[in-house]
C-alpha positions in Angstrom: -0.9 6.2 18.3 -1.5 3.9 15.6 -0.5 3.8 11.6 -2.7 1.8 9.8 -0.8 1.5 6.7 -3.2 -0.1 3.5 -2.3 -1.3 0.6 -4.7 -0.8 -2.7 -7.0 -3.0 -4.2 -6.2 -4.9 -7.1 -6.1 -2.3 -10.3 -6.6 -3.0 -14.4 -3.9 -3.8 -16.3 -2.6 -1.0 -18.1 0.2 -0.9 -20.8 1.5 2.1 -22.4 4.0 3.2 -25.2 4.8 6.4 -23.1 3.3 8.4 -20.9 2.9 7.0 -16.9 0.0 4.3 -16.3 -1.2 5.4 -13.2 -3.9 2.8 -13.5 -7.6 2.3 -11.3 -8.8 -0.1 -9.5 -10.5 -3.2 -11.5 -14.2 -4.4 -10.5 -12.7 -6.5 -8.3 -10.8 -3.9 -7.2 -13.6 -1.2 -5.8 -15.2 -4.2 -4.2 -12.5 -4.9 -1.9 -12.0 -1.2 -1.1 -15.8 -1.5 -0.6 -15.7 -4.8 1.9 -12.5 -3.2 3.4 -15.1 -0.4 4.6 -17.1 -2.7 5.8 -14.3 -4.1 8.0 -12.5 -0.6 9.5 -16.6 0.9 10.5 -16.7 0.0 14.0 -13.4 1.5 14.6 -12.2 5.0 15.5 -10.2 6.8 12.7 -9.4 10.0 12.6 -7.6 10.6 9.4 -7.0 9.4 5.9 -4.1 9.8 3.4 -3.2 8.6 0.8 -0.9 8.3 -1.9 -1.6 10.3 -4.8 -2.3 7.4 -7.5 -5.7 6.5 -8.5 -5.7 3.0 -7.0 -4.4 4.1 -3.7 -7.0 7.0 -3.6 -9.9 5.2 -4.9 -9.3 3.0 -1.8 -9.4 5.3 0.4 -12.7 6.7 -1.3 -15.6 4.6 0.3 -13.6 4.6 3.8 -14.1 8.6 3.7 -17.2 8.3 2.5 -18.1 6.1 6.0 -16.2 8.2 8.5 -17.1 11.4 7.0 -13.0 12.4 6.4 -10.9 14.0 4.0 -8.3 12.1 2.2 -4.9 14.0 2.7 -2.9 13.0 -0.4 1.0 12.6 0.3 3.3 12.4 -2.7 6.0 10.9 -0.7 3.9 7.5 -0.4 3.9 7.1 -3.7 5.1 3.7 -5.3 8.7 3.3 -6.1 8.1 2.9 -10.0 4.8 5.5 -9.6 6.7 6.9 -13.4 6.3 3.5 -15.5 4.1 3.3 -18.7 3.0 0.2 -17.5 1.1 -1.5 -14.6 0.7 -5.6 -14.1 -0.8 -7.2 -12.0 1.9 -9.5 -10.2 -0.2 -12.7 -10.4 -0.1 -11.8 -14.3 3.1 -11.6 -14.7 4.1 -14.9 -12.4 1.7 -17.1 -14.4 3.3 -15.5 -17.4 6.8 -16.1 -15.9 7.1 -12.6 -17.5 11.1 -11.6 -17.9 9.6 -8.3 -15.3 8.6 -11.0 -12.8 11.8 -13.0 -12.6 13.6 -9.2 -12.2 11.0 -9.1 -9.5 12.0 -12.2 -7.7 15.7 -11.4 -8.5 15.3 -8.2 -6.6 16.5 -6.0 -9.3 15.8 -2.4 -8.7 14.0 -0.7 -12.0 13.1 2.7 -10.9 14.3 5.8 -13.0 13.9 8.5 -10.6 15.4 6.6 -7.7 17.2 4.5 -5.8 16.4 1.7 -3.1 17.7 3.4 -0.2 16.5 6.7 -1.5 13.1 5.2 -1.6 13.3 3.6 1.6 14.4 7.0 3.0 11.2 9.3 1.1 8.7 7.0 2.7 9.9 6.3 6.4 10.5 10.2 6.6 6.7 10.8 4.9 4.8 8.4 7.3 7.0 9.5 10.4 6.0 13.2 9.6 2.2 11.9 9.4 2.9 9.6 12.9 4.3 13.1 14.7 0.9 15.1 13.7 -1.3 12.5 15.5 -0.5 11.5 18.9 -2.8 9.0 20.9 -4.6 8.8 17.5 -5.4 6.1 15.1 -4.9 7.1 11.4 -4.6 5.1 7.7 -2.8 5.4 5.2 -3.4 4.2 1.6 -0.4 3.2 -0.4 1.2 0.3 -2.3 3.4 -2.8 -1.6 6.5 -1.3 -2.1 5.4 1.3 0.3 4.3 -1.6 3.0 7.6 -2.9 2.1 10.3 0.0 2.7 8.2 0.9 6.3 7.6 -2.2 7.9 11.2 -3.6 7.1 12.8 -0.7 8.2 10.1 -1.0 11.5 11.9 -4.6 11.8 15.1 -3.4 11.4 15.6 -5.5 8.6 18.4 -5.2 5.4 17.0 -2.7 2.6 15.2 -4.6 -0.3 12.6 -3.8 -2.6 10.4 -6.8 -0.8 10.2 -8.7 2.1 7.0 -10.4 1.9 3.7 -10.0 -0.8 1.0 -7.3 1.2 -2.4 -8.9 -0.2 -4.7 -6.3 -2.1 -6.9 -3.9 0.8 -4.4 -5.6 3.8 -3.9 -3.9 6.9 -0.5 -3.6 8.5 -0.9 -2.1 12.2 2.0 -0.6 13.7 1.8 1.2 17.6 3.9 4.2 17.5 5.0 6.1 20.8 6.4 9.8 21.1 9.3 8.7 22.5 10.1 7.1 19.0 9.6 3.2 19.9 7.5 1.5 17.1 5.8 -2.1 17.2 4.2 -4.0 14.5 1.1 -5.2 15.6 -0.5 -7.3 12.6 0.9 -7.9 9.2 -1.1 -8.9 5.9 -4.6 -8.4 7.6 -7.1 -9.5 5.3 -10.5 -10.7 6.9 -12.2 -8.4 5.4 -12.2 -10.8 1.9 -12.4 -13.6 3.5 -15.5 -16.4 1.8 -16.1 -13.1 -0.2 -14.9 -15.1 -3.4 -12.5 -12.1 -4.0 -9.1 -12.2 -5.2 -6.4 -11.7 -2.3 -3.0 -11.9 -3.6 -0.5 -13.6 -4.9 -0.3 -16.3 -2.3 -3.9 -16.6 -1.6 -6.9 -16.1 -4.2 
């Protein structure tokens, strides 16, 4: 089968004194979910989840709306701070040099409600449990960096961290799973979809 595992488009900044952000996706934002639509038409799905936060899910939205599916929301591939009362952009807080961003590059690990290898554990066990429900099919999930992060390094068999690389807003990660358990990542950071569309990307790329 194959995982198509999506990260969200680029969301509004959102700071709160309490309560959890949770923010939705900018202008900018529902255009690259809408381009990113565009892009997966021609192919084959045959299901959507999604994380349950609004930027993940309102993603997902114009994808359903195209293959006439249901978005299945999965708590487990939520975002590893999903409880914090604020949401930045990254880009924001690098041209800022914002104290959160060099924590970021340090590789400090902020969340309340969990640790890194708990994390890592909630979200391979999630996206396994989806991979085991779909054989010889090809499904997407929508989810979040943090989430491309934790799957694809443990995929690679790499060291636990909170990021390996910078998924780009709307980019596809393709992984071939078999029953027998072997797994195989097939693209990484797929973004043609925004391509000459004068849309931001990501961090690296704009």
């Amino acid at each position: 089968m194959e995982l198509l595992l999506i990260r969200h488009g680029l969301p509004v900044r959102r700071e709160l004194r309490e309560g959890i952000a949770d923010p939705e996706l900018s202008v900018a934002g529902h255009q690259q979910a809408k381009f990113l639509a565009e892009y997966l038409s021609s192919e084959a799905i045959n299901a959507l989840y999604s994380s349950p936060q609004r930027r993940a899910l309102q993603t997902a939205e114009p994808v359903a709306a195209d293959k006439g599916l249901p978005v299945t929301v999965v708590d487990d591939v939520a975002e590893w701070d999903r409880n914090a009362s604020f949401y930045i952009p990254t880009e924001e807080l690098k041209a800022a040099n914002d104290p959160r961003w060099q924590a970021m590059v340090r590789g400090e690990w902020t969340a309340d409600d969990d640790t890194m290898e708990g994390f890592r554990t909630r979200v391979v066990d999630a996206l396994e449990a989806i991979i085991a429900e779909h054989k010889g099919e090809r499904i997407a999930v929508f989810s979040h960096g943090g989430v491309v992060n934790a799957y694809l390094s443990h995929v690679l068999g790499l060291p636990i961290s909170k990021g390996f690389f910078y998924p780009n807003y709307t980019s596809i990660h393709r992984v071939m799973a078999s029953q027998r358990g072997h797994r195989a990542l097939m693209t990484l950071n797929e973004t043609t979809h925004l391509r000459g569309t004068g849309l931001p990307i990501g961090l690296l790329q704009s």
